[in-house]
N, C-alpha and C positions, 0 to 999 in steps of 0.2 A: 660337364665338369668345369668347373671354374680355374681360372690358372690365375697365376701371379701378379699378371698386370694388366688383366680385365678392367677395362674405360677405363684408358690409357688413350690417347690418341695421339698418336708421332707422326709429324710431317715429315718427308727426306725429301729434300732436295738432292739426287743422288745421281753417280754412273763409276760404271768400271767395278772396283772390291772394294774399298777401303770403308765407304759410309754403306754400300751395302749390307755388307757384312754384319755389321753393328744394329743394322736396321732390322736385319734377319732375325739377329737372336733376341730382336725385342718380342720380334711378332713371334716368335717360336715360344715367350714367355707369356703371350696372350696378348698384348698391344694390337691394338689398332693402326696399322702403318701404312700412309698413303704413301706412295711411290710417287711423287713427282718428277714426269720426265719433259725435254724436250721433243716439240713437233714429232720431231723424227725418231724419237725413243733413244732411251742409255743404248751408247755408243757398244756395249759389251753384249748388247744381243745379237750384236753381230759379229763377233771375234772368231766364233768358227758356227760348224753348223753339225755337229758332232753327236747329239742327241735328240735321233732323228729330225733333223733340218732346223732343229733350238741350238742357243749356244751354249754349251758346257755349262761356263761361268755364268750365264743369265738362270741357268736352272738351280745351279748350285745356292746361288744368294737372295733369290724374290719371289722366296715361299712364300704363299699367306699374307702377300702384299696385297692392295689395290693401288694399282695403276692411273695416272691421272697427268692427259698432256696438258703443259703448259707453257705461252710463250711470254717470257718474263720481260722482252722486250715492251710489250706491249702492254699499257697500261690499264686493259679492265684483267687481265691474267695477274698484273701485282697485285691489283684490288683483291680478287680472291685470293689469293697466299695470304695478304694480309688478311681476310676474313678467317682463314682456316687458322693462322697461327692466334686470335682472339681464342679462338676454344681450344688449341692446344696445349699438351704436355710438354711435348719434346719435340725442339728441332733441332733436325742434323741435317748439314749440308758439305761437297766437298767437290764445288765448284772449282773454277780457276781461282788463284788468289785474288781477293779484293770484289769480286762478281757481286756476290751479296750486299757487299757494304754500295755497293756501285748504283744496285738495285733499291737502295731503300731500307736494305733489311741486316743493317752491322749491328754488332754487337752493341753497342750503346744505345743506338734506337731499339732496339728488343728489350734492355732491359728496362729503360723508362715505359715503354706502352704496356708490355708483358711484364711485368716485375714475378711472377712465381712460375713462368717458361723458363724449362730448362735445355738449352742450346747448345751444341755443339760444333766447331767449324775442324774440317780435318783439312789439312794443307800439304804439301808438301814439305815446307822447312819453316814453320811456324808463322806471325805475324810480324817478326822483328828481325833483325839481322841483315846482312846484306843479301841473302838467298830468299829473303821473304816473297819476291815476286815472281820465281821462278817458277816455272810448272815443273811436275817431278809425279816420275813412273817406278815402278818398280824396282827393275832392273837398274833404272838411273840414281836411286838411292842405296841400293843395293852395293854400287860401286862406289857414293860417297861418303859412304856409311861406313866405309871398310872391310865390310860383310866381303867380299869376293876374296879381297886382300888374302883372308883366312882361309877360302873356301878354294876345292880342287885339288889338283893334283900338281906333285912337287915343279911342275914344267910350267904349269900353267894356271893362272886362277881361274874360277868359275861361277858362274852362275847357279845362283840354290835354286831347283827346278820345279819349287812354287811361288808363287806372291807372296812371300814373307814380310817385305816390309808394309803393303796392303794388308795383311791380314793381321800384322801386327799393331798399326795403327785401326783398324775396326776392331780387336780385342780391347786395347786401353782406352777406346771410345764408348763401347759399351759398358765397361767396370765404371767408366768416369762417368756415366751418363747413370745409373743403378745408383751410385753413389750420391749422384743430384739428386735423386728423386728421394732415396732416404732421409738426407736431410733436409728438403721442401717440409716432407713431416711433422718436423722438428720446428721451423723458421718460418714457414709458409713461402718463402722466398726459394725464387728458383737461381739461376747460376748459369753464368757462360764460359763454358769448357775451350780450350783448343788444342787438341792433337796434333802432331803432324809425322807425315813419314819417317823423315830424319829423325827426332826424337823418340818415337818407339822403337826404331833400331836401333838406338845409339844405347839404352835402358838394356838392351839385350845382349849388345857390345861390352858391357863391363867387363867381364874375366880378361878378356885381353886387352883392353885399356886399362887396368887395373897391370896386370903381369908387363905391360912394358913404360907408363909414368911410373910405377913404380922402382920397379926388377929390371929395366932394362934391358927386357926380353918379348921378343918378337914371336909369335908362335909361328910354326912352320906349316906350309902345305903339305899334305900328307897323305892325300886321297880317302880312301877305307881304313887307315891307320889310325893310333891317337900319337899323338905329337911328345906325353910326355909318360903311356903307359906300354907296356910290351910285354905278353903278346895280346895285342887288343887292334885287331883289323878284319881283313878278310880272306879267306883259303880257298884255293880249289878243291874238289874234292875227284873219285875219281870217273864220277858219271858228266863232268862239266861245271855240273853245280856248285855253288861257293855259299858259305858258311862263314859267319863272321861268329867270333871268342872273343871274351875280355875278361881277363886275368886280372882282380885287384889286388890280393893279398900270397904271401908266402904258401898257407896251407892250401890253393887253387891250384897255383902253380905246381906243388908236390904231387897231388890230383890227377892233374892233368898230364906229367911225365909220368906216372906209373900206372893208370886205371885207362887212358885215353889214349897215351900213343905208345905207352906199353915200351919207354924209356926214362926209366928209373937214373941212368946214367945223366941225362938232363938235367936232372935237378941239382947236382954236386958238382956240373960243369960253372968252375970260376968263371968263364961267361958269362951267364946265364943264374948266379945265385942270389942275385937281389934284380930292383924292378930296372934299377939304373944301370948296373950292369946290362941288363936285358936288351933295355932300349940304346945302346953305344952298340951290339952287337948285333942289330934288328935284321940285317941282310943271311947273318947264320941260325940265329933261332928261327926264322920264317921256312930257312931251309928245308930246316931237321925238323920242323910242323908239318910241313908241306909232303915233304918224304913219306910219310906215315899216311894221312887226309887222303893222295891220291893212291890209295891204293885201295880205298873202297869209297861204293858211291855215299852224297848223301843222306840220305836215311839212317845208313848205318853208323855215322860219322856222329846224327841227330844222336842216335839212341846213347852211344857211348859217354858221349854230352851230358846227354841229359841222366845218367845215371852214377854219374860221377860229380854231379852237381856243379857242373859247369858252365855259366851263364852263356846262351848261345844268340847265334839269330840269323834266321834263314834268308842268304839275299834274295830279295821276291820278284819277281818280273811283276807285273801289273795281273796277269790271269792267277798270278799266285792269292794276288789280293782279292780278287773280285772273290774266290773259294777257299778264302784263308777260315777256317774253324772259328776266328773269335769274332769275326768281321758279323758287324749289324748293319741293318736297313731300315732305311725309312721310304715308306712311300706317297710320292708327289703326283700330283694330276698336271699335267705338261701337255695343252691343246688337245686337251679330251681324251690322254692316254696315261696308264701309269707308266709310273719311272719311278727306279730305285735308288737311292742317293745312300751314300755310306752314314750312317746315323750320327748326330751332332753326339759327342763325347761324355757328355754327364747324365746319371742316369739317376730318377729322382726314384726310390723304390713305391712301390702300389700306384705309380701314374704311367699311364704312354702317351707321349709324346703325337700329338694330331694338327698336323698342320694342313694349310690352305692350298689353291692351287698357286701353279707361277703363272701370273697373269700377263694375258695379251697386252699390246700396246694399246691404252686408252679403253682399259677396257671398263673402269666406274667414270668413265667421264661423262657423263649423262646423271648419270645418279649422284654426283659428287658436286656437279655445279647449280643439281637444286639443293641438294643438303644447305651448300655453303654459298646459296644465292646473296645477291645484295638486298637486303630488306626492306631496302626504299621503296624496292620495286615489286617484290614479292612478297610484300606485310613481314612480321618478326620469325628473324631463324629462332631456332632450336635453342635454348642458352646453355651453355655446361657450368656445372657444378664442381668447385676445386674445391 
């Protein structure tokens, strides 16, 4: 079956999540995507060894890749990059800052040799500014970004305990990279994109940069709480287990004092009779929730919930998720064994989703370096068609 972006051919110059990522859901859309790694392979195949002796995040992002070392120091390894980006579609790279350009291969020399390559560089904090040369992780943008700022509990901020700003720059990399290739279409001209960390967080950042240049207001740390809605957090119940509720309108709240916690008296408590009242009074309403919640476990707390049509959500431990009822799978070939990965999010109806294995280190380098031999030496490559 043919997919989307069948002869496609995307070079990455890649390691860690961020160009990963991006790279991922090319080849998940049919692209051809070499993995360009160093000698010694992206650095994140070795972050832990957590699925079965793989790294987590090396399985998670280089399905359906081929793998290809290259040492970019040396100059017959630029010849070939340069040979492979002649036939390609798309590059993406997200080296240190300025590596690329260091190497031969900036944005300006690609677009004069390549004019209909469509390139992407994802950085840290862009190509201008005084942070332009920093390098930048996650977590390290994480906390420049503000994100922490907001994040955690009222004592302490926190860390969001995925790659979010990685995964946020490979999301706007891929839409931005979809969108080059659309209009190539159009223009025949391809386009040079640049991402970077900071700026896909800071895009995501709006509502509370918006609420305090504005409003001069500050959101607050709040943990499993909402900051400006009540009761909208998380409950004990009485087996242990905790259940989070969120109350958005009048008629929920009615609801939920007379069908849920079976306190009718609730809802006419001046307290408690709008949302703002609600949340000035959060340490007694949580009480009088709570009172009721730990007196059966959750299951039962679920059903009550859920028949009184009040939006709920089970806090999950990790085993909760692996046997959660809605939870999909895709299956990866990972050194000659299957593994199950939780299924990329959109589901196209009458197609499944058939991706490649995650491939060894260097493991089309043989096959890759006749493909993309120097012709001088080898008579004439292969020519692509745009």
């Amino acid at each position: 079956m043919s997919r989307d972006l069948d002869g496609l051919l995307v070079v990455s110059v890649e390691q860690a999540v961020a160009a990963p990522y991006a790279a991922c859901k090319l080849a998940d859309a049919g692209a051809r995507v070499v993995k360009v790694e160093r000698p010694e392979g992206d650095f994140a195949r070795r972050y832990d060894a957590y699925v079965d002796g793989a790294s987590a995040y090396f399985v998670w992002l280089n399905r359906g890749k081929e793998s290809l070392r290259l040492d970019l120091k040396a100059e017959d390894d630029r010849a070939m990059l340069g040979r492979m980006l002649e036939r390609a579609d798309v590059f993406l790279h997200n080296l240190a800052p300025g590596a690329m350009a260091r190497l031969g291969f900036g944005a300006e020399v690609l677009a004069e040799r390549h004019p209909s390559l469509v390139s992407c560089e994802i950085s840290g904090y862009g190509s201008s500014g005084p942070a332009r040369d920093l390098k930048a992780y996650d977590l390290l943008v994480q906390a420049e970004s503000g994100l922490v700022t907001i994040n955690g509990s009222a004592d302490e901020p926190a860390r969001v305990g995925v790659s979010v700003c990685d995964i946020a720059a490979g999301m706007t990399a891929f839409q931005a990279i979809l969108q080059g290739l659309f209009a190539r279409t159009r223009t025949g001209r391809g386009r040079q994109i640049e991402v970077s960390l900071f700026h896909a967080m800071a895009d995501w950042m709006n509502v509370p940069y918006l609420q305090y240049r504005y409003g001069g207001h500050t959101p607050r740390r709040c943990g499993l709480a909402h900051p400006t809605i009540a009761p909208y957090g998380a409950y004990a119940c009485g087996d242990g287990k905790a259940v989070l509720i969120s109350i958005q309108n009048e008629r929920e709240w009615l609801r939920l004092c007379s069908e849920v916690l079976e306190r009718p008296d609730l809802a006419v408590d001046p307290r408690f009779a709008t949302n703002v009242a609600r949340v000035a009074y959060r340490p007694a309403l949580d009480a009088a929730i709570l009172t009721v919640f730990e007196t059966a476990p959750r299951d039962e707390i679920v059903q009550r919930l859920h028949k009184a049509a009040i939006a709920f959500g089970r806090l999950s431990s990790l085993d909760d998720l692996v046997h959660h009822p809605q939870a999909r799978f895709l299956q990866v070939r990972v050194d000659g064994r299957e593994v199950e990965l939780l299924s990329p999010a959109a589901v196209v109806r009458g197609e499944t989703l058939e991706v490649g294995p995650v491939p060894d280190l260097g493991a089309q380098d043989e096959a890759l370096r006749r493909e993309f031999a120097d012709p001088r030496t080898t008579g004439p490559a292969k020519s692509r068609t745009r």
